[in-house]
C-alpha positions in Angstrom: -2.5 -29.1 11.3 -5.8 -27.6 10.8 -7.2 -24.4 12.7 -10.1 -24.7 15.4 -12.6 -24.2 12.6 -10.9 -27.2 10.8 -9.3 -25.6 8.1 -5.5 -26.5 6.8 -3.1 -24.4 8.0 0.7 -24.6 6.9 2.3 -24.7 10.6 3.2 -27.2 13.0 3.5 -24.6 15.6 0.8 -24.7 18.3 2.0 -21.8 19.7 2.0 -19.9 15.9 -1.2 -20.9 15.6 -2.7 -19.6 18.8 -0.9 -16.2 18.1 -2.7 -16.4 14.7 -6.2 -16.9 16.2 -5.5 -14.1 18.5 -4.8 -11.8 15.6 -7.8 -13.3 14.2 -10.1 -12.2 16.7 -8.8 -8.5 16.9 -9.2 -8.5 13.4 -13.3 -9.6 13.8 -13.6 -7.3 17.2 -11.4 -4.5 16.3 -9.7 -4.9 19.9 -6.3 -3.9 19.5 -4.6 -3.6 16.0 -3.2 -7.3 15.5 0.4 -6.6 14.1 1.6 -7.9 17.4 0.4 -11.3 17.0 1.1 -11.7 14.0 4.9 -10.7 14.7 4.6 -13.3 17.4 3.5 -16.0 15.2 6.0 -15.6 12.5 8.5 -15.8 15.4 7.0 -18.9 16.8 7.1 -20.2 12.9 9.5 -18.4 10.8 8.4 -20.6 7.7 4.7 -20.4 8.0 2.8 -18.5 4.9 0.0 -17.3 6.7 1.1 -15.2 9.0 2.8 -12.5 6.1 -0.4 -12.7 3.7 -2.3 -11.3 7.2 -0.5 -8.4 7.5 -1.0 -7.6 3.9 -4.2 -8.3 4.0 -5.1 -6.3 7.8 -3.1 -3.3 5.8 -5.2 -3.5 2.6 -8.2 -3.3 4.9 -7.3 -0.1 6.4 -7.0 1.8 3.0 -4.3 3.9 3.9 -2.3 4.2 0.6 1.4 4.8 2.7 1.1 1.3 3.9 0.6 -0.4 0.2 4.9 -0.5 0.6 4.5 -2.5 3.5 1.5 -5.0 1.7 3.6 -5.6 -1.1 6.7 -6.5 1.4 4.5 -8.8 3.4 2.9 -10.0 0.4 6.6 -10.6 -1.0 7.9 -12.8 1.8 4.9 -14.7 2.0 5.4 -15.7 -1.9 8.9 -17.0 -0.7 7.4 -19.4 2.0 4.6 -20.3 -0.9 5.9 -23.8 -1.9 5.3 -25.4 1.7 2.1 -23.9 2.3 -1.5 -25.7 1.8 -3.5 -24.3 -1.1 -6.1 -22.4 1.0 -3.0 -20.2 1.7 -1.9 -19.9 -1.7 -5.4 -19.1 -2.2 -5.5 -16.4 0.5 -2.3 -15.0 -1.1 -3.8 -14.7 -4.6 -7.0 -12.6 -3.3 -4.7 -10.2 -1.2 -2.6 -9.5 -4.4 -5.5 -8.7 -6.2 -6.7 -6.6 -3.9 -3.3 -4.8 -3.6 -3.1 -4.2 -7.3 -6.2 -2.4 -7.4 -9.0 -5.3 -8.4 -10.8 -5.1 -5.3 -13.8 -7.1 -7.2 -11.6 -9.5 -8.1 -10.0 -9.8 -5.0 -13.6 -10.3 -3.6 -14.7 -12.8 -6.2 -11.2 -15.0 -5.3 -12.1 -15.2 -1.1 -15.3 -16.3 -2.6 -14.0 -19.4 -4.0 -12.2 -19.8 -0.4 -15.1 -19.9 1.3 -16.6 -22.4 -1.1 -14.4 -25.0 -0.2 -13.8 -23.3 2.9 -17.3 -21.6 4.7 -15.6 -21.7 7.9 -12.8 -19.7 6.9 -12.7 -16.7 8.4 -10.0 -14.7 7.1 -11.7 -14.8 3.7 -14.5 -13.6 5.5 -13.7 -11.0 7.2 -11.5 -9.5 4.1 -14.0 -9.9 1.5 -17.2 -8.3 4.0 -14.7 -5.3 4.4 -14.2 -4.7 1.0 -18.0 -5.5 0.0 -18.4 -2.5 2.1 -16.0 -0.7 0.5 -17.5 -1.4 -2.8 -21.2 -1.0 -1.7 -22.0 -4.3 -2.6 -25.0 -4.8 -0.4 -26.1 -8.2 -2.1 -23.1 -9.6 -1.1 -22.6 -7.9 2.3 -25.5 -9.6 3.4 -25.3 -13.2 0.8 -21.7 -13.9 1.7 -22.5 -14.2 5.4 -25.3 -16.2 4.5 -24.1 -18.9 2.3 -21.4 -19.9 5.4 -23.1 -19.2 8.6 -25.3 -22.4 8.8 -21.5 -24.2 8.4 -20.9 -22.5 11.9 -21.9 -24.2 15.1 -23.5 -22.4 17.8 -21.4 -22.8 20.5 -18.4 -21.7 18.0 -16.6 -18.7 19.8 -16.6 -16.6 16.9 -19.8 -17.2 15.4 -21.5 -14.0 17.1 -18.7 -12.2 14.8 -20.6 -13.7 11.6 -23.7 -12.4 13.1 -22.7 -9.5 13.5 -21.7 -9.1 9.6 -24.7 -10.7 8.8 -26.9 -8.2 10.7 -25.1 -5.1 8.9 -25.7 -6.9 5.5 -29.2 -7.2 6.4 -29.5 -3.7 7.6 -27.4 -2.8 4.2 -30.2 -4.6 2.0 -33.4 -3.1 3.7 -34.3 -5.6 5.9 -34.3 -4.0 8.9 -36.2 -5.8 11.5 -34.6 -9.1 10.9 -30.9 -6.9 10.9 -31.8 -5.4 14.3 -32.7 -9.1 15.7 -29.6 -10.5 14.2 -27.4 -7.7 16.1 -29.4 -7.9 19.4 -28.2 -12.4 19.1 -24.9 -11.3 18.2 -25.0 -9.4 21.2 -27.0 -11.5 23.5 -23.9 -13.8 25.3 -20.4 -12.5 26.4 -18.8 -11.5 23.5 -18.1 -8.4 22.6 -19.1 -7.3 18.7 -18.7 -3.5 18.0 -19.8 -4.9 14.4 -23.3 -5.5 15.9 -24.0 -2.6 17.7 -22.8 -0.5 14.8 -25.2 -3.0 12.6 -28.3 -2.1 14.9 -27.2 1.8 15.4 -27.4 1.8 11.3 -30.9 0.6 11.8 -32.3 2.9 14.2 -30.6 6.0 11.9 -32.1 4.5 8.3 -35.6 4.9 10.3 -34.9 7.9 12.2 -35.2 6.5 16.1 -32.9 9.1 17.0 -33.8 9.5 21.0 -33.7 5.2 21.2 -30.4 5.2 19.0 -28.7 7.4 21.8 -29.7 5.5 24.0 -28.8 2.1 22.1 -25.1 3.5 21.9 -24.7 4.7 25.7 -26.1 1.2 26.9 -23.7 -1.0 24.4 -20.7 1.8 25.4 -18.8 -0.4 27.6 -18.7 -2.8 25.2 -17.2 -0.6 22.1 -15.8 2.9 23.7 -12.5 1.0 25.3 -9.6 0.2 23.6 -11.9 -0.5 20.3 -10.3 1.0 16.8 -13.9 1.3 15.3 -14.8 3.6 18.7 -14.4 6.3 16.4 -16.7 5.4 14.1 -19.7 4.4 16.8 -19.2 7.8 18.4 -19.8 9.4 14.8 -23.2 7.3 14.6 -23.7 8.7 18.4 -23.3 12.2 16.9 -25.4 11.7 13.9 -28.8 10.8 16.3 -28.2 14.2 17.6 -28.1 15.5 13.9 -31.4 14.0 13.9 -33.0 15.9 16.7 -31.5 19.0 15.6 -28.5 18.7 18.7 -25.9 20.2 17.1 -24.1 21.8 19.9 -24.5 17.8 21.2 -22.9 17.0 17.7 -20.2 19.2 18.2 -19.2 18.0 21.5 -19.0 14.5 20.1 -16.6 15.8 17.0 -14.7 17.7 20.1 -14.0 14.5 22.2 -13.5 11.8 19.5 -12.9 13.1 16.3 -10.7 16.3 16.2 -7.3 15.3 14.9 -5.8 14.6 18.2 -7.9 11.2 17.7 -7.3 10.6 14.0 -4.4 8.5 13.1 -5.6 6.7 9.8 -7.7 7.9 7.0 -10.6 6.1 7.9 -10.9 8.0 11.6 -10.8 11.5 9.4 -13.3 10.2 7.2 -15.9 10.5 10.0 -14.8 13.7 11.2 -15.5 15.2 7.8 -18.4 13.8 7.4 -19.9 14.9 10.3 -18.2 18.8 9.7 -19.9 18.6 6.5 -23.8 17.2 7.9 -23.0 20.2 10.6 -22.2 22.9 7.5 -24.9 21.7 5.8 -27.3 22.4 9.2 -26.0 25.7 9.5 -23.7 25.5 12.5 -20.5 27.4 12.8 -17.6 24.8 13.2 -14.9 27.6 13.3 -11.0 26.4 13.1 -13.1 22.8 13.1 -11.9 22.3 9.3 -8.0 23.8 9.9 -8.0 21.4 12.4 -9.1 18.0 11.1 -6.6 18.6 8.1 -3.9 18.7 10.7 -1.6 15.6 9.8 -3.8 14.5 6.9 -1.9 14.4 3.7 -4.4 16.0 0.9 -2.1 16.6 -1.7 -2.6 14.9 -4.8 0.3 12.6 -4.7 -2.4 9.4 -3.1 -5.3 10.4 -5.0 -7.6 7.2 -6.6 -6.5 5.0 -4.2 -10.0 5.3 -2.9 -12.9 7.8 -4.3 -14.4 7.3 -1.0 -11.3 8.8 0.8 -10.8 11.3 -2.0 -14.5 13.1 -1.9 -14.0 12.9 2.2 -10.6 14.8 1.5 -12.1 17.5 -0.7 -15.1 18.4 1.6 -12.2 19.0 4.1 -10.3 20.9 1.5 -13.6 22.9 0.5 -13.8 23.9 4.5 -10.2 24.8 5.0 -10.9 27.2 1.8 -7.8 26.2 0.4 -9.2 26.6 -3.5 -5.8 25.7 -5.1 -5.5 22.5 -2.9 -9.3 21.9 -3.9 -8.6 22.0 -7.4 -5.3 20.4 -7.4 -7.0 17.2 -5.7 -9.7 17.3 -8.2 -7.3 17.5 -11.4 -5.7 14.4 -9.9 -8.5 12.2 -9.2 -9.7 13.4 -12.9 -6.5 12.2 -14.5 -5.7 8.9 -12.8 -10.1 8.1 -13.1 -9.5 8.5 -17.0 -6.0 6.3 -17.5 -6.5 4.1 -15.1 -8.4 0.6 -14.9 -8.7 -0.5 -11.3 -12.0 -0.7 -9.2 -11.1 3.1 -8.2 -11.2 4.4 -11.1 -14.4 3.1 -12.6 -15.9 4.3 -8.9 -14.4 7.9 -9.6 -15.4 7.9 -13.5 -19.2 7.1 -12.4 -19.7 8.5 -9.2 -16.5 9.7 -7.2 -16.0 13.0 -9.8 -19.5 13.5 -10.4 -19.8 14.4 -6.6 -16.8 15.9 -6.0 -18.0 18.8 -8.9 -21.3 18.6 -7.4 -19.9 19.6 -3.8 -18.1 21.9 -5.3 -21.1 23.8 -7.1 -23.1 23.5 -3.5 -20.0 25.6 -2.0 -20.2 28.2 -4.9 -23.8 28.5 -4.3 -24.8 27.2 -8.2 -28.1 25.4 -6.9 -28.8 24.5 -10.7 -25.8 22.9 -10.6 -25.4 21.1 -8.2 -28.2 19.5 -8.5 -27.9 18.6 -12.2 -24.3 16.6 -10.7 -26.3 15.2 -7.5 -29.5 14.4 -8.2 -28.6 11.3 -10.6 -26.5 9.9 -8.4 -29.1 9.0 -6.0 -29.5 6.1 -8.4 -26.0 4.3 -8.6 -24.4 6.0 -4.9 -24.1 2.5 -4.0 -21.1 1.7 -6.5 -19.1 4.0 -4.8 -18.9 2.9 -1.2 -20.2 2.5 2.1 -23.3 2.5 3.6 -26.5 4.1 3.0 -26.0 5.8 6.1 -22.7 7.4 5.0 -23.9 7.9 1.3 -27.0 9.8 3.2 -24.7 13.0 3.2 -25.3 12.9 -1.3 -29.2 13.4 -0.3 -28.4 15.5 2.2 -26.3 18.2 0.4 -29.0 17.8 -2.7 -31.8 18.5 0.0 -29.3 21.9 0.8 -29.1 22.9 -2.8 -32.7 22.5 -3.1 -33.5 25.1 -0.3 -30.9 27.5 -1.9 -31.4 30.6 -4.6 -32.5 29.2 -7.6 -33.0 26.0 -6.1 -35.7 23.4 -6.7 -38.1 23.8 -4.1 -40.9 20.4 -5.8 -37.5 18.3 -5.7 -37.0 19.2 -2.3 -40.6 18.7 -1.5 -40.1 15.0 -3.1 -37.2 14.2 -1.5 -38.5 15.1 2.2 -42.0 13.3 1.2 -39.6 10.1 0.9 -37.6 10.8 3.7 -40.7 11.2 5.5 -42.3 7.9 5.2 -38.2 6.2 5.9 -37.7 7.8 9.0 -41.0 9.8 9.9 -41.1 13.3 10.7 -37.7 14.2 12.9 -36.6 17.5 14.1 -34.0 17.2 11.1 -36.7 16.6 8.6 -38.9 19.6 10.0 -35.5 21.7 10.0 -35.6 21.2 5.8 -39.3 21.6 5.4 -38.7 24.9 7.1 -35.6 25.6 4.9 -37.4 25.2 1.5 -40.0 27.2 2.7 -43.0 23.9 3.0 -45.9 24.2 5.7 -44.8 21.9 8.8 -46.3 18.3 9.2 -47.4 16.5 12.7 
């Protein structure tokens, strides 16, 4: 049989494969998590490959390092049903076991030989644009989508799911008006595509249209607030347009309702909330218990440090807030010692930037302007190797922007940095809040 996009699959099941394309949707919409269906299509065809390598694969996306057990399980069985399954799903089960053993480039490099032979696979697709994200490859977050979605017709139901990709890669590379076009098509017919709104959100914040980016998110809400696992994340951009106008009691509702740790189950959804505890820190507002509370339920002990350096500088900014030093430098000597033995993408993304920030955060906190700064400032240059967007990697600059304005700090950096920020997003209540803070005459 082939799927509805033509490509083999190893089932004779009809009723396997529809569970399979319903899993593949919640996978591209984030409706629902798509364990379910995937359970359902293994029972409908015990013997079909496919199904286990998705699961792995879904896990690996979420990079929670509990669940690598269950990846290698899944990735296990799916090895036994190997011998009967078309190569595109040997293929698929090749990538995912790169990606579990660490070689998330390689992992990325092997769904790109997929969609070669394959540009209307979407499973490839969707795995490798998650972890091109993941790695901050920007070229590729934006040339992967490109080099299949001409292969997609446009009355295909999942093609405004490529767009959607494609308008984040867009947005990811610079090129924002044709990234906010792309996400307003993606979002033009029925379909919902939380991808898309996020995609043209990320736009509006890179050039600072805080007041139309509230509004952008409170008109798409019924299409990403309900029963949508990336909710979380789209009520984190929310919050940061009232970062920009200098809302932050607006900002803190927003952590209040969506992001305390009643409404964090994974890493990822903690990720957010300490990001957006550190912007607020960094603002001056008091977030009280705000820190105790995110850690709540969040393992930050050493034991899953370099799994992701991402994850890991997100977990010490918490730690740093909770004023736990000993747990602070416990996480640090462990993401020091597995970056210097090990080989994996993780630990060449601690080694050049993960550690680098960590110390530098760490110097903010102590109040050593000098340096900070001397661990910040250069990574302004390579921030991209280490993971997710610019909009995300904007709390670097933003905590450099903080040491600037501090005792000892560099007051013509700060000027610089504002002077660029400036002409990217013109002159917010955010950006006047840090000309005030290093002590600079205000601009209209």
């Amino acid at each position: 049989m082939n799927d509805r996009r033509g490509n083999p699959v190893g089932t004779a099941s009809q009723q396997a494969l529809e569970h399979a394309e319903t899993a593949l949707w919640r996978m591209c919409s984030f409706f629902d998590a798509p364990i379910a269906d995937i359970d359902a299509a293994i029972a409908a065809d015990p013997g079909w490959m496919l199904p286990h390598v998705m699961r792995a694969s879904f896990l690996l996306t979420l990079t929670e390092p509990s669940l690598l057990p269950d990846v290698r399980a899944a990735l296990e069985q799916a090895d036994l049903l190997a011998a009967n399954a078309p190569e595109r799903e040997r293929a698929l089960w090749a990538a995912a076991s790169r990606c579990a053993a660490g070689d998330w480039h390689g992992a990325c490099a092997a769904w790109e030989q997929i969609l070669l032979e394959h540009p209307r696979d979407l499973y490839a697709l969707q795995w490798a644009h998650l972890f091109d994200f993941y790695r901050g490859d920007a070229r590729n977050l934006r040339g992967r989508v490109a080099r299949v979605l001409p292969e997609w017709p446009a009355d295909d139901a999942l093609r405004p799911y490529l767009l959607g990709m494609h308008a984040f890669g867009l947005e990811e590379c610079g090129l924002y008006a044709q990234a906010e076009g792309v996400g307003r098509e993606a979002l033009a017919g029925d379909a919902k595509v939380p991808w898309a709104t996020h995609a043209v959100a990320h736009v509006m914040e890179m050039q600072g249209r805080h007041a139309e980016g509230l509004a952008w998110l409170r008109a798409q809400q019924p299409g990403w607030a309900e029963g949508n696992g990336f909710a979380g994340h789209l009520w984190w951009h929310l919050a940061l347009f009232h970062l920009e106008a200098m809302d932050l009691e607006g900002a803190l509702a927003l952590h209040d309702a969506h992001q305390d740790s009643a409404h964090a189950v994974l890493t990822l959804q903690r990720l957010d909330g300490a990001a957006l505890l550190w912007r607020l820190k960094l603002l001056g507002a008091d977030v009280g218990a705000r820190w105790a509370d995110l850690a709540q339920g969040w393992d930050l002990t050493p034991r899953d440090a370099g799994h992701s350096a991402f994850n890991d500088a997100h977990a010490l900014m918490t730690l740093i807030g909770t004023g736990d030093a000993a747990a602070t430098q416990a996480l640090l000597g462990a993401v020091q010692r597995r970056a210097e033995r090990g080989s994996d993408a993780n630990a060449a993304m601690a080694r050049e930037i993960g550690l680098p920030l960590m110390r530098g955060l760490l110097a903010f906190d102590a109040g050593d302007a000098a340096g900070s700064i001397a661990l910040l400032a250069p990574l302004r240059e390579t921030a991209h190797r280490f993971g997710g967007s610019h909009a995300q990697r904007d709390l670097i600059e933003l905590t450099l922007l903080a040491a600037c304005a501090l005792p000892g700090g560099s007051r013509s950096l700060g000027r610089a940095l504002l002077n660029e920020r400036a002409l990217a997003r013109g002159h917010t209540p955010q950006l006047a809040h840090w000309r005030e803070r290093l002590g600079l005459a205000t601009r209209g």
